[in-house]
MDTraj code that builds the backbone (N, CA, C; nanometers):
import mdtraj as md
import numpy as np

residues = "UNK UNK UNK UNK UNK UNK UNK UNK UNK UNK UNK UNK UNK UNK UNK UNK UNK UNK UNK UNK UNK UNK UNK UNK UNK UNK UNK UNK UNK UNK UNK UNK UNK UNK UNK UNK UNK UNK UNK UNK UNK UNK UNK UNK UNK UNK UNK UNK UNK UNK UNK UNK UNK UNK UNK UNK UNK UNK UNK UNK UNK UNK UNK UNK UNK UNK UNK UNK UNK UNK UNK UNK UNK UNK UNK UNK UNK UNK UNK UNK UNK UNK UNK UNK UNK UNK UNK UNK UNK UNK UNK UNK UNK UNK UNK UNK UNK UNK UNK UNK UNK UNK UNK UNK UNK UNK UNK UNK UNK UNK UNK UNK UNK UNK UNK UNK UNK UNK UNK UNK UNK UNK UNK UNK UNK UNK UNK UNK UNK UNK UNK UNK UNK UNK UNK UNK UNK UNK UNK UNK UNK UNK UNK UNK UNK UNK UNK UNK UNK UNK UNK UNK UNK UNK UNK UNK UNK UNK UNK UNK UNK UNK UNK UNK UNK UNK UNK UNK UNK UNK UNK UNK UNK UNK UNK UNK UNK UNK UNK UNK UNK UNK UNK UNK UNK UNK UNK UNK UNK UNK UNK UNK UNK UNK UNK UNK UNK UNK UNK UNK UNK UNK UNK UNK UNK".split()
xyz = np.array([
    [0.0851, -0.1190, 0.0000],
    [0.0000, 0.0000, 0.0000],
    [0.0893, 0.1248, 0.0000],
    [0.0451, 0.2343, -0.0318],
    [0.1117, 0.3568, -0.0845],
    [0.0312, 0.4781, -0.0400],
    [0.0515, 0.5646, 0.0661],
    [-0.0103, 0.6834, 0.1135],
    [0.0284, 0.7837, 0.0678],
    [-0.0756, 0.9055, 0.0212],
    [0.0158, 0.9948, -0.0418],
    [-0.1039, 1.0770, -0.0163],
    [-0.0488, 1.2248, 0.0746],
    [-0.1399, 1.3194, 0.1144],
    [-0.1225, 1.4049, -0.0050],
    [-0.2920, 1.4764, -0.0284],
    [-0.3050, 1.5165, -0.1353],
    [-0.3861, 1.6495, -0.0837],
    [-0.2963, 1.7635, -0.0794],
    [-0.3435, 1.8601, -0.0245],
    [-0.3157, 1.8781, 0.1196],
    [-0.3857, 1.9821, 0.1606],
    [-0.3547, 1.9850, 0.3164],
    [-0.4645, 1.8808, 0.4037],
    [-0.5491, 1.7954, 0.3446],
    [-0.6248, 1.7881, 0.4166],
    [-0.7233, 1.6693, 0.4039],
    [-0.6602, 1.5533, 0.2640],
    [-0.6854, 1.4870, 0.1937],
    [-0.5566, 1.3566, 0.2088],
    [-0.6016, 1.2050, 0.1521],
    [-0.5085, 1.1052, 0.1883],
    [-0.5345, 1.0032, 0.0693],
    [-0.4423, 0.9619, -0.0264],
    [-0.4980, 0.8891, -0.1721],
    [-0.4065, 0.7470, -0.1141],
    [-0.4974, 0.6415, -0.0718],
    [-0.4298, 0.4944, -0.0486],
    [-0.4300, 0.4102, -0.2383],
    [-0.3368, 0.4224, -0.2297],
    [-0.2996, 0.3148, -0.3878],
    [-0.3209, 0.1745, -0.3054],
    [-0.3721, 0.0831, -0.3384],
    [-0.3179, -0.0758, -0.3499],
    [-0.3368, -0.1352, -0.4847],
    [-0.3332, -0.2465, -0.4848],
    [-0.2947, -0.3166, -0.5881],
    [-0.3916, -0.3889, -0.6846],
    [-0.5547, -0.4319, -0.6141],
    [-0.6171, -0.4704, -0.6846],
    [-0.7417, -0.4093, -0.6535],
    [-0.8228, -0.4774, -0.7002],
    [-1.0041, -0.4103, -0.6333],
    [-1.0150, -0.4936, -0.5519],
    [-0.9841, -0.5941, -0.5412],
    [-0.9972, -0.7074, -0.4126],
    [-0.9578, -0.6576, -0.2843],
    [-0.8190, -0.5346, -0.3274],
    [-0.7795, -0.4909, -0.1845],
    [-0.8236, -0.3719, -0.1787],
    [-0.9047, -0.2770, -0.2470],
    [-1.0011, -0.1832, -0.2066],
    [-1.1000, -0.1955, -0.1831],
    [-1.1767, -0.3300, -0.2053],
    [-1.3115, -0.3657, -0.1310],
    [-1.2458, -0.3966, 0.0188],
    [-1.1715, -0.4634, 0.0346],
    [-1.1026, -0.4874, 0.1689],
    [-1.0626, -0.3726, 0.2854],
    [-1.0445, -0.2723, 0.2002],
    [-0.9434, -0.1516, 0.2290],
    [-1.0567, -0.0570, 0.3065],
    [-1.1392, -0.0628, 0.1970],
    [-1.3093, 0.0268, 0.2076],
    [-1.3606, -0.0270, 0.3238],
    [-1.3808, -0.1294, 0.3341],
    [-1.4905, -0.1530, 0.4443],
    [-1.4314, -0.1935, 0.5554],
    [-1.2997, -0.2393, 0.5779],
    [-1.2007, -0.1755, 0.7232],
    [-1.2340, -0.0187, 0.7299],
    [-1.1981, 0.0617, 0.6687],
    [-1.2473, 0.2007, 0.6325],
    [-1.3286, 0.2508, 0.7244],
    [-1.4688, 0.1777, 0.6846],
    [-1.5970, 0.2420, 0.7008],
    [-1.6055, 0.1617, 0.8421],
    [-1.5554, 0.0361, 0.9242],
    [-1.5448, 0.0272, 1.0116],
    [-1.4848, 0.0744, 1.1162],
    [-1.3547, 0.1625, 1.1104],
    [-1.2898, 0.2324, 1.1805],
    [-1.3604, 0.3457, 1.2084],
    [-1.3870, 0.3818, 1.0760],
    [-1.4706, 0.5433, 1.1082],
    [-1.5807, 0.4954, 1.1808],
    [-1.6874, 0.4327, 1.1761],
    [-1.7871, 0.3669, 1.2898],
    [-1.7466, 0.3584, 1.3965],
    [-1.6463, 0.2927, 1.4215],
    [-1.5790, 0.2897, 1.5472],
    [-1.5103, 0.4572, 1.6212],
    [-1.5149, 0.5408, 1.5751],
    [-1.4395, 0.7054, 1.6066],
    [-1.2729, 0.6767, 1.5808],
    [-1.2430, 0.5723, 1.5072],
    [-1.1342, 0.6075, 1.5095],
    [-1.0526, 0.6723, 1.3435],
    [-1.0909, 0.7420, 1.3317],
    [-1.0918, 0.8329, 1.1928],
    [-1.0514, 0.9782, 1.2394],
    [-1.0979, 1.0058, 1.3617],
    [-1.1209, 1.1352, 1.3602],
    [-1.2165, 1.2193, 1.2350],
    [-1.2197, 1.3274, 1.1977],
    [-1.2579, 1.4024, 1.0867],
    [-1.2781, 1.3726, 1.0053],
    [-1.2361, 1.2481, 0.9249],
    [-1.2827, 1.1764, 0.7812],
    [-1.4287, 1.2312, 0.7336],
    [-1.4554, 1.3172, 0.6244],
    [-1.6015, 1.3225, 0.5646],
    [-1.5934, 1.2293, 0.4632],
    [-1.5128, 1.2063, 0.3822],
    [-1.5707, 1.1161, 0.2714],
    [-1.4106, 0.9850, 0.2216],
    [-1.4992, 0.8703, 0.2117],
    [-1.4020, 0.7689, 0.1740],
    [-1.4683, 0.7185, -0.0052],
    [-1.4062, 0.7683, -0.0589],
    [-1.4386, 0.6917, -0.1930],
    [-1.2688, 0.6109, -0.2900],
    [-1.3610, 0.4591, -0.2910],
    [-1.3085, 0.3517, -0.3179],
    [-1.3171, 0.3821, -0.5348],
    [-1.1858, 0.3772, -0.5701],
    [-1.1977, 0.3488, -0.6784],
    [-1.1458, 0.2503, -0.7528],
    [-1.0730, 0.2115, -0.8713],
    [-1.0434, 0.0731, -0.9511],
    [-0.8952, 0.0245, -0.8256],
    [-0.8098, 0.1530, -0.7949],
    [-0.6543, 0.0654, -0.7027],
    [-0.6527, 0.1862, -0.5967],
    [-0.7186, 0.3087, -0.5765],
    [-0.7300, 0.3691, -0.4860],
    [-0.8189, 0.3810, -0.4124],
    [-0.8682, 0.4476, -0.2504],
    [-0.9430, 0.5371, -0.1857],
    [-0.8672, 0.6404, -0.1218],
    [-0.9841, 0.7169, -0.1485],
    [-0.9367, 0.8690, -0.1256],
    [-1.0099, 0.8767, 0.0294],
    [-0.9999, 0.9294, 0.1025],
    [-0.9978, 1.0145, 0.2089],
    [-1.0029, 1.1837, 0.2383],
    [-1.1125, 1.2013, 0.2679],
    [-1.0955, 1.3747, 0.2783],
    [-1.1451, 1.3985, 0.3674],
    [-1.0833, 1.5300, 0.4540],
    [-1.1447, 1.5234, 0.5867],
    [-1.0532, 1.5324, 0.7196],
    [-0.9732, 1.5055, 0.6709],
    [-0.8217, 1.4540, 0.7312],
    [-0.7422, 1.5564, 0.8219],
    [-0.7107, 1.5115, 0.9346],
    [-0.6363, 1.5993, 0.9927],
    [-0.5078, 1.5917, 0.9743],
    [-0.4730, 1.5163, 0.9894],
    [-0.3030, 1.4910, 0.9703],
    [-0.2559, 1.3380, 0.8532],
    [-0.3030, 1.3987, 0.7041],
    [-0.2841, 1.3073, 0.6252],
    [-0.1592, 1.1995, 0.6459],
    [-0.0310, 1.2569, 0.6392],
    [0.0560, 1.2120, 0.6647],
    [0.1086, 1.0771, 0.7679],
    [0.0502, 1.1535, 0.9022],
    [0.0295, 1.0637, 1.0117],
    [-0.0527, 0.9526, 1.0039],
    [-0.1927, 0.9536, 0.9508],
    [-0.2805, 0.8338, 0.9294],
    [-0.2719, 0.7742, 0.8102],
    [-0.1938, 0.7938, 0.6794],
    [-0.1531, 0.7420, 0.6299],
    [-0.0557, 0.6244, 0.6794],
    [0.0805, 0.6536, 0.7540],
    [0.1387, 0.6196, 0.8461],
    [0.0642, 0.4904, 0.9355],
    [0.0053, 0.5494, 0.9696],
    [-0.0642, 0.4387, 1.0637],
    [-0.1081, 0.3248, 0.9749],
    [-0.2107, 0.3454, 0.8654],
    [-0.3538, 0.2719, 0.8265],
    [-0.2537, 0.1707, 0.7266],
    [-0.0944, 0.2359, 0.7012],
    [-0.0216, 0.1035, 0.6398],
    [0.0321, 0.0141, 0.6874],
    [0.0240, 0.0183, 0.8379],
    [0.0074, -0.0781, 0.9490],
    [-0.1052, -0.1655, 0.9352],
    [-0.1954, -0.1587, 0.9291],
    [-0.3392, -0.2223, 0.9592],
    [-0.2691, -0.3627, 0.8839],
    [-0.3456, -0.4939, 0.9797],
    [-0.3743, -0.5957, 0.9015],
    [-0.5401, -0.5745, 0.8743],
    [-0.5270, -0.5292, 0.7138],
    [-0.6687, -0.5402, 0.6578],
    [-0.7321, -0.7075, 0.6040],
    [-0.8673, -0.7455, 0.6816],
    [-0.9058, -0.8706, 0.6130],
    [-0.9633, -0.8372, 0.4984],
    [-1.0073, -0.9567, 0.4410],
    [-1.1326, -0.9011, 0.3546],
    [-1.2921, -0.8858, 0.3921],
    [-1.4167, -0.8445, 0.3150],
    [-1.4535, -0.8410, 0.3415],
    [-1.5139, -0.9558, 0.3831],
    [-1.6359, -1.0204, 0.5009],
    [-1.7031, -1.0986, 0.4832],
    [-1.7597, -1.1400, 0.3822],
    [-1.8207, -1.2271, 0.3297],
    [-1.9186, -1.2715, 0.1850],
    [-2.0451, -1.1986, 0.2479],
    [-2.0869, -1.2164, 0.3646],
    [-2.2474, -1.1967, 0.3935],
    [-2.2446, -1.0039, 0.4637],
    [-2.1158, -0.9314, 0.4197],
    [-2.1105, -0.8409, 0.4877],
    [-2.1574, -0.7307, 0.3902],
    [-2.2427, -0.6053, 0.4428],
    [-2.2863, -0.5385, 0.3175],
    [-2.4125, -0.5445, 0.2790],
    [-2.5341, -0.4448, 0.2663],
    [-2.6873, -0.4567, 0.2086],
    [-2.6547, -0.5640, 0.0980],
    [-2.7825, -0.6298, 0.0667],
    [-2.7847, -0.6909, -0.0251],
    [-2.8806, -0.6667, -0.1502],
    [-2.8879, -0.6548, -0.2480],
    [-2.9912, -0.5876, -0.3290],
    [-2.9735, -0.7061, -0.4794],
    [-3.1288, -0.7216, -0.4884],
    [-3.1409, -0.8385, -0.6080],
    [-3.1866, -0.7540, -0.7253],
    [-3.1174, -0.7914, -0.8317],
    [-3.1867, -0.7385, -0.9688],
    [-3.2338, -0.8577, -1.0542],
    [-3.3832, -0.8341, -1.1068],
    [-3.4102, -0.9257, -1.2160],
    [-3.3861, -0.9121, -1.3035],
    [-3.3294, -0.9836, -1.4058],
    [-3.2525, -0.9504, -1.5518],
    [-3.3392, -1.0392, -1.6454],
    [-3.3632, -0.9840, -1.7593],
    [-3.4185, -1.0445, -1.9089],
    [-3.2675, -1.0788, -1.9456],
    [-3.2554, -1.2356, -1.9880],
    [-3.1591, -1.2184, -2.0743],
    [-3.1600, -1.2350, -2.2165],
    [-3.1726, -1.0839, -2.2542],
    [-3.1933, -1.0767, -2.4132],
    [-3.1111, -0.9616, -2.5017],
    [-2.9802, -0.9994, -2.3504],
    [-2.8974, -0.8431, -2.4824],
    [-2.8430, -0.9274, -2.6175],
    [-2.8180, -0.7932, -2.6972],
    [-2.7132, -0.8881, -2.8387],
    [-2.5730, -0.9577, -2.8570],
    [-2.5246, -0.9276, -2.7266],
    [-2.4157, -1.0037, -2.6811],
    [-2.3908, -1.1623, -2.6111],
    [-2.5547, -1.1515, -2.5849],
    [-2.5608, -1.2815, -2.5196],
    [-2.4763, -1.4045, -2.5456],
    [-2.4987, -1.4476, -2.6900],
    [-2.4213, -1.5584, -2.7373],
    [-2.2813, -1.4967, -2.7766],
    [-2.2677, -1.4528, -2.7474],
    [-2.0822, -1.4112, -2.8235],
    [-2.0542, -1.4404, -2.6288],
    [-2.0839, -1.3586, -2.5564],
    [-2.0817, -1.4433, -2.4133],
    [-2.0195, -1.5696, -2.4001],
    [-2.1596, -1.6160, -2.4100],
    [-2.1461, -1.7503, -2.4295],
    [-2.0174, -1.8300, -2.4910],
    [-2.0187, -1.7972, -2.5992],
    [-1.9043, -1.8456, -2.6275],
    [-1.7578, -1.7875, -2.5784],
    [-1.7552, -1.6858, -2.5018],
    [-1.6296, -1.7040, -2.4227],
    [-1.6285, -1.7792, -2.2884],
    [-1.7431, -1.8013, -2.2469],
    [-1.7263, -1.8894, -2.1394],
    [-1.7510, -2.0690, -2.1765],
    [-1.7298, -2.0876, -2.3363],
    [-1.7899, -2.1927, -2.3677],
    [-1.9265, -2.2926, -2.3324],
    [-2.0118, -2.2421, -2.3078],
    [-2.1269, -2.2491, -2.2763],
    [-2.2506, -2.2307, -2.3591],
    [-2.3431, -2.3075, -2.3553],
    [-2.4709, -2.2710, -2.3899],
    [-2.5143, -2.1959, -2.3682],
    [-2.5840, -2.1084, -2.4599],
    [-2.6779, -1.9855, -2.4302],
    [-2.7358, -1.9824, -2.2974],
    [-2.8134, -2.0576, -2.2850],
    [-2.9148, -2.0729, -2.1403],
    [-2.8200, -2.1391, -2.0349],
    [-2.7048, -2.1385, -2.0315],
    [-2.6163, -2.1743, -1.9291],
    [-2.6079, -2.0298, -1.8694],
    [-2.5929, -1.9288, -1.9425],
    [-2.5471, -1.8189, -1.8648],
    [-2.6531, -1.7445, -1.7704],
    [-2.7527, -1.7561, -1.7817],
    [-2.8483, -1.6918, -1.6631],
    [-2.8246, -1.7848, -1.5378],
    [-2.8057, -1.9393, -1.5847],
    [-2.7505, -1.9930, -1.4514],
    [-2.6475, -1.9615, -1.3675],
    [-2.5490, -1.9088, -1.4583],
    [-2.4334, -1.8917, -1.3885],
    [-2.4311, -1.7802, -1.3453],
    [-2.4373, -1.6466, -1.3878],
    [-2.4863, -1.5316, -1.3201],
    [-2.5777, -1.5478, -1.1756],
    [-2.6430, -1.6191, -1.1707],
    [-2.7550, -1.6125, -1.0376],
    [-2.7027, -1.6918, -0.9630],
    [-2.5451, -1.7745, -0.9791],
    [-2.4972, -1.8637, -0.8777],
    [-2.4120, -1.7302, -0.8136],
    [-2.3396, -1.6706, -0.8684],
    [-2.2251, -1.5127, -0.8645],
    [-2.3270, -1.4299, -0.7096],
    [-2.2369, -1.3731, -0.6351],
    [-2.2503, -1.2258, -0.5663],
    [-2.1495, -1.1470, -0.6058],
    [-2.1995, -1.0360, -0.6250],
    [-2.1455, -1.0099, -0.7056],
    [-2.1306, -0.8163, -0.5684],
    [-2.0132, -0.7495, -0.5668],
    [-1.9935, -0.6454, -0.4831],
    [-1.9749, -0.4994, -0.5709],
    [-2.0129, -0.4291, -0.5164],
    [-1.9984, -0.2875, -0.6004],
    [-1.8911, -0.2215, -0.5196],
    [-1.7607, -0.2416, -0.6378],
    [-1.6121, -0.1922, -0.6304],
    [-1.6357, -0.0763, -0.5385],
    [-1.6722, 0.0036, -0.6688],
    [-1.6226, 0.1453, -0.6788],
    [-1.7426, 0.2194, -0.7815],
    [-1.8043, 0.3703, -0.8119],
    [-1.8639, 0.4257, -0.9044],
    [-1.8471, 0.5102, -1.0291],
    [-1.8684, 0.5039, -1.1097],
    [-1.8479, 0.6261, -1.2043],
    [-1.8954, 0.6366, -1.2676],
    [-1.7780, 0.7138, -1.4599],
    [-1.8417, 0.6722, -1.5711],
    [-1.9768, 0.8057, -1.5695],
    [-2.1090, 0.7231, -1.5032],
    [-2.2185, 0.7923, -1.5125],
    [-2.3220, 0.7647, -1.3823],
    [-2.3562, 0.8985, -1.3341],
    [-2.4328, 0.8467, -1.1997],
    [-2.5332, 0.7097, -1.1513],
    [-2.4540, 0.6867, -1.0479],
    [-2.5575, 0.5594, -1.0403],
    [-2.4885, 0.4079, -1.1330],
    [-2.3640, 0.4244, -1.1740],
    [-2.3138, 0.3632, -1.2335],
    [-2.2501, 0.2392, -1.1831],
    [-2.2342, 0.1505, -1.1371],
    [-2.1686, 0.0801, -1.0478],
    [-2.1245, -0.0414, -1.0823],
    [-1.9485, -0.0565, -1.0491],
    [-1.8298, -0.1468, -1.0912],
    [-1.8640, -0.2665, -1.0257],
    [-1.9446, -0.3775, -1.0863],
    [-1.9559, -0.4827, -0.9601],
    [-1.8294, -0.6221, -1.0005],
    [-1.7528, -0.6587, -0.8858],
    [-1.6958, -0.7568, -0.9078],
    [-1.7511, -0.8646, -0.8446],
    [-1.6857, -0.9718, -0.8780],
    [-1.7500, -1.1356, -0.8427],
    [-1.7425, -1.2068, -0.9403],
    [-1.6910, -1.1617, -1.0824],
    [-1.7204, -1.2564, -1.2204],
    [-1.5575, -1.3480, -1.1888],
    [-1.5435, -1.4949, -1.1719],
    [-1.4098, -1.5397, -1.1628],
    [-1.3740, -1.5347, -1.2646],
    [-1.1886, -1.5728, -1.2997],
    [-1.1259, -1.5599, -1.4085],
    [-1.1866, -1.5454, -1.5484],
    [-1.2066, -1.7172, -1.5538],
    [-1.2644, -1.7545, -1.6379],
    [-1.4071, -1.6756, -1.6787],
    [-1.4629, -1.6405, -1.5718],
    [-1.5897, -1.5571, -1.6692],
    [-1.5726, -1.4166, -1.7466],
    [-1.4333, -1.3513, -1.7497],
    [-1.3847, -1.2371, -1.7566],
    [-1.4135, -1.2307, -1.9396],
    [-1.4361, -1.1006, -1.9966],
    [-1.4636, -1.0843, -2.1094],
    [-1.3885, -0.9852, -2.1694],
    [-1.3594, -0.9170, -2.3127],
    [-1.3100, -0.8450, -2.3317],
    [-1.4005, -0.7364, -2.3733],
    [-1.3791, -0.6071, -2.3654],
    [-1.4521, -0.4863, -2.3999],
    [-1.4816, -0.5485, -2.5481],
    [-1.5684, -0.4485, -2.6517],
    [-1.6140, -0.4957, -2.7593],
    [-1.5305, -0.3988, -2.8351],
    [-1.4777, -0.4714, -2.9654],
    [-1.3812, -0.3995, -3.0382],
    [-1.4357, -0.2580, -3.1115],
    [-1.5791, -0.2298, -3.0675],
    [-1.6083, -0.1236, -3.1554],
    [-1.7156, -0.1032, -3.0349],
    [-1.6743, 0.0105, -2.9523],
    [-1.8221, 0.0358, -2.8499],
    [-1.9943, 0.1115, -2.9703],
    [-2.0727, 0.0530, -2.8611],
    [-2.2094, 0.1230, -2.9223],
    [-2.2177, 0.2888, -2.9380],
    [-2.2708, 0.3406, -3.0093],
    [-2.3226, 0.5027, -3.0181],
    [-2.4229, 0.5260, -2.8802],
    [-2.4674, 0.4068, -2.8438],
    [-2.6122, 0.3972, -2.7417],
    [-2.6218, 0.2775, -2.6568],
    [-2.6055, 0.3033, -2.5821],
    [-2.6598, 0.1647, -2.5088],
    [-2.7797, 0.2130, -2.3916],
    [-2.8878, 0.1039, -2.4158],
    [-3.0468, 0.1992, -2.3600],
    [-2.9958, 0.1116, -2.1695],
    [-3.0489, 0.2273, -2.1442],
    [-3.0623, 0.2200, -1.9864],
    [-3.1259, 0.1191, -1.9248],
    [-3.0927, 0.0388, -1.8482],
    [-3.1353, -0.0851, -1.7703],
    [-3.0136, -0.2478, -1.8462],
    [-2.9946, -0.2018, -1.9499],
    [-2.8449, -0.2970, -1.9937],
    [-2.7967, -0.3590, -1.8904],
    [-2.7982, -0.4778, -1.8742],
    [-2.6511, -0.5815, -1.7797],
    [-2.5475, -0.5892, -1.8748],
    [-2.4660, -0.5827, -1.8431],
    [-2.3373, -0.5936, -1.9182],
    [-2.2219, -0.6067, -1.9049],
    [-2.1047, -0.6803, -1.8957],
    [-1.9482, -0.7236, -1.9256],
    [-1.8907, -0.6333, -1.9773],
    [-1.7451, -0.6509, -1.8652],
    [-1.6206, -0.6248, -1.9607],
    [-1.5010, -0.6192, -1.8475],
    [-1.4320, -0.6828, -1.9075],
    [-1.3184, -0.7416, -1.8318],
    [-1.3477, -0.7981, -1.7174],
    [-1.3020, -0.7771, -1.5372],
    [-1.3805, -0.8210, -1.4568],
    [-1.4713, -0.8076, -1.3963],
    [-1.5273, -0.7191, -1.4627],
    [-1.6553, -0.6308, -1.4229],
    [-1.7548, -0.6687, -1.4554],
    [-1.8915, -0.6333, -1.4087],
    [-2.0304, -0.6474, -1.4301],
    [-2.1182, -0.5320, -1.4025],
    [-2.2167, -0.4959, -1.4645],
    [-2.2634, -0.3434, -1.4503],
    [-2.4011, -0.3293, -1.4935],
    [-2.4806, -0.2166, -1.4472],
    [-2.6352, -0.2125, -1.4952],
    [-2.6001, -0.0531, -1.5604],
    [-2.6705, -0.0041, -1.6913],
    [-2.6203, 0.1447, -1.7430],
    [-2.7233, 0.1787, -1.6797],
    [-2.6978, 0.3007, -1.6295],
    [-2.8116, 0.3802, -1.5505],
    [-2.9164, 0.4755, -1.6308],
    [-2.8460, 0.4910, -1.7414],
    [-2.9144, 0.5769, -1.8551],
    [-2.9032, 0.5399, -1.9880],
    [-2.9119, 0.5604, -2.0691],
    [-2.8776, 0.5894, -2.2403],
    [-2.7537, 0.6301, -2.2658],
    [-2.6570, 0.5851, -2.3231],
    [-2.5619, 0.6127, -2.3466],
    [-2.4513, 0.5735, -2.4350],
    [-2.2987, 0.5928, -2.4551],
    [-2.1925, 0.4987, -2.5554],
    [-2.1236, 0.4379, -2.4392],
    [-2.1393, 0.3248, -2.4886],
    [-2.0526, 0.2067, -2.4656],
    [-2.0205, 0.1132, -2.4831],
    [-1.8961, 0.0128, -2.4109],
    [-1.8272, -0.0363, -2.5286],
    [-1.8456, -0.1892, -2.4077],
    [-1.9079, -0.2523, -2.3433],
    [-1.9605, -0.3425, -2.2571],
    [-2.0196, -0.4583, -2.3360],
    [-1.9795, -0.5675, -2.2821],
    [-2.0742, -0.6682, -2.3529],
    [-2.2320, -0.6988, -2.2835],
    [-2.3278, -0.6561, -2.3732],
    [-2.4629, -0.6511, -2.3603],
    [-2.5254, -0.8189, -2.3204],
    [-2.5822, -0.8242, -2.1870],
    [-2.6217, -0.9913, -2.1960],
    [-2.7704, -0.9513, -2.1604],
    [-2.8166, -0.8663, -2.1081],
    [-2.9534, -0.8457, -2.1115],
    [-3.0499, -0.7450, -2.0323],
    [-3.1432, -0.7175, -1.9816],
    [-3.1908, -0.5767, -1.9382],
    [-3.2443, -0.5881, -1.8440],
    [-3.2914, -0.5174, -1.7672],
    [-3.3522, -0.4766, -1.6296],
    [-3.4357, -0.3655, -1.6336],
    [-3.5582, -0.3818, -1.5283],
    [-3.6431, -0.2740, -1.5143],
    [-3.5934, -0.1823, -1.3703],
    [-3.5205, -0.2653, -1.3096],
    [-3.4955, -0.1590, -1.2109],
    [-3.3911, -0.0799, -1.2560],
    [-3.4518, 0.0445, -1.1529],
    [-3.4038, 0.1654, -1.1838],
    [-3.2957, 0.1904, -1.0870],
    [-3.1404, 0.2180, -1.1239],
    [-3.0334, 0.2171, -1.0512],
    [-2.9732, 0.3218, -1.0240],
    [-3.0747, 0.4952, -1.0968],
    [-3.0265, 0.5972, -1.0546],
    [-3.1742, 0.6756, -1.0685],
    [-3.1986, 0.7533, -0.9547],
    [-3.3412, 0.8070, -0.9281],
    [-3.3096, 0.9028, -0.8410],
    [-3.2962, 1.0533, -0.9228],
    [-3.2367, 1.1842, -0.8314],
    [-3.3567, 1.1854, -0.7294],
    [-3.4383, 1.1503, -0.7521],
    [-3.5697, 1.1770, -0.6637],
    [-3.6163, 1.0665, -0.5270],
    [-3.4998, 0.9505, -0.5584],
    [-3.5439, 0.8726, -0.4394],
    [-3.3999, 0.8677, -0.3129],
    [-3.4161, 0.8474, -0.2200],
    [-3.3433, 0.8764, -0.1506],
    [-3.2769, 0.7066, -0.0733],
    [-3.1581, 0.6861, -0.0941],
    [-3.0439, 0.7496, -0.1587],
    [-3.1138, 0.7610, -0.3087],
    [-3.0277, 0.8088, -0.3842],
    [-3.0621, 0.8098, -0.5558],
    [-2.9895, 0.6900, -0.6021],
    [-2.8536, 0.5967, -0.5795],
    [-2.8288, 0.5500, -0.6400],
    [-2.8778, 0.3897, -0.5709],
    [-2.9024, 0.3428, -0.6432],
    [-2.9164, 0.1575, -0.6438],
    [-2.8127, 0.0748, -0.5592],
    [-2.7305, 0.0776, -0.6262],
    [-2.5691, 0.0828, -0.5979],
    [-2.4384, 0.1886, -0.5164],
    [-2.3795, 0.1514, -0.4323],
    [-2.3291, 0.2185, -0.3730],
    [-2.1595, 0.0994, -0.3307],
    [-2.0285, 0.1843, -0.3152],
    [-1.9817, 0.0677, -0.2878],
    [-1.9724, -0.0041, -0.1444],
    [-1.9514, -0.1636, -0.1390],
    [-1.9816, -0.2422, -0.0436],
    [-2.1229, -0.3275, -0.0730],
    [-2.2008, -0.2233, -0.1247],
    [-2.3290, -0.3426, -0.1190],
    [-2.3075, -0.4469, -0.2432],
    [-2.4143, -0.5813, -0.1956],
    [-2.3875, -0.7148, -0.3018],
    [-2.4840, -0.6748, -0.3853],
    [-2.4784, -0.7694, -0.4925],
    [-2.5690, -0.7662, -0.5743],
    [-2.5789, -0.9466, -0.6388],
    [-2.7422, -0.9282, -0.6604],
    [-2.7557, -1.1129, -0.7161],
    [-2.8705, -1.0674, -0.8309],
    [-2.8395, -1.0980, -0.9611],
    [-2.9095, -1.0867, -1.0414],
    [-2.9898, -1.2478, -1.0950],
    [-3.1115, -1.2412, -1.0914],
    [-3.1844, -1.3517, -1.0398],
    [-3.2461, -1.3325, -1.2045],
    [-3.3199, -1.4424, -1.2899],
    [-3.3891, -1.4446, -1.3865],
    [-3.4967, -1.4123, -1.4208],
    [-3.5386, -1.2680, -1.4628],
    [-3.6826, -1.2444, -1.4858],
    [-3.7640, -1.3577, -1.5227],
    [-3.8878, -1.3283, -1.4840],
    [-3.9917, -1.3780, -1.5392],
    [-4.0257, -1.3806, -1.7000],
    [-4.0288, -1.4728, -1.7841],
    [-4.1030, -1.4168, -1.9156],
    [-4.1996, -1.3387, -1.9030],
])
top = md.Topology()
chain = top.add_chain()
for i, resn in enumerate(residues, 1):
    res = top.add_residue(resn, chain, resSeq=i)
    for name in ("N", "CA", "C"):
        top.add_atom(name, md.element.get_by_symbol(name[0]), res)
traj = md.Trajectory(xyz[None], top)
């Protein structure tokens, strides 16, 4: 791990994978629960960093927090939130065939997955979920879409993701959802947040 105060008043932890910023994050959010943060207002977890702001003495708790033996997280630790998925994107079978599988193998295998929300971006309400193992890993699509319509499940690399809106991207499309994963009007607004799981279960026809 790598501390590096950023500003007078701010703390950027580098590690090495998302495995050790889901880890990193929710030691994090347990310390600060616990008062031992002091001042911390905001911890945001991204692809090999969290940032920290809030900070009284970056330097010093940097110092410290590269001490920590961080575990990981629990499996059962974290809200849990289910999405039902149609699987009817146009990527479906090209999928498929990177995981060598039958078409209708893959809604099975998705709903065996928990799947954790990394980190956010991209576009509000957007959320990096990992849990796909090696082998289910995909490559971005050699030519992203002009559009991809909002409620999309979709791949790419080790990631898994719902688009929150209309938009370009370059994700492999496996199929859609009616829930809504960004709603300025509901409180929180986003669906997704990081730490919480996610289990995408098989719509109904």
């Amino acid at each position: 791990m790598r501390a590096l105060p950023v500003g007078e008043r701010a703390l950027l932890l580098e590690v090495a994978s998302t495995a050790e910023v889901a880890a990193l994050h929710a030691e994090l959010l347990r310390r600060r629960a616990a008062g031992e943060l002091g001042e911390v207002t905001e911890i945001v977890p991204a692809a090999r960093t969290v940032l920290l702001d809030g900070v009284d003495a970056p330097a010093a708790l940097g110092a410290r927090i590269a001490r920590w033996a961080v575990p990981p997280p629990a499996e059962s630790e974290g809200p849990l939130v289910t999405v039902p998925v149609r699987y009817d994107g146009p990527d479906l079978a090209e999928v498929a065939g990177y995981w060598s599988v039958a078409v209708e193998e893959v809604p099975r295998l998705m709903g065996g997955l928990t799947f954790r929300v990394a980190f956010c971006g991209f576009a509000p309400g957007f959320g990096y979920l990992t849990g796909l193992p090696p082998e289910r890993h995909v490559p971005r699509r050699a030519t992203p879409r002009t559009a991809v319509p909002a409620g999309a499940v979709a791949l790419a690399g080790e990631f898994a993701g719902v688009y929150p809106r209309s938009s370009p991207g370059g994700w492999q499309l496996i199929g859609s959802t009616d829930a809504v994963v960004w709603d300025p009007a509901r409180d929180p607004a986003a669906l997704f947040a990081p730490g919480v799981r996610v289990r995408f279960t098989e719509a109904a026809a």
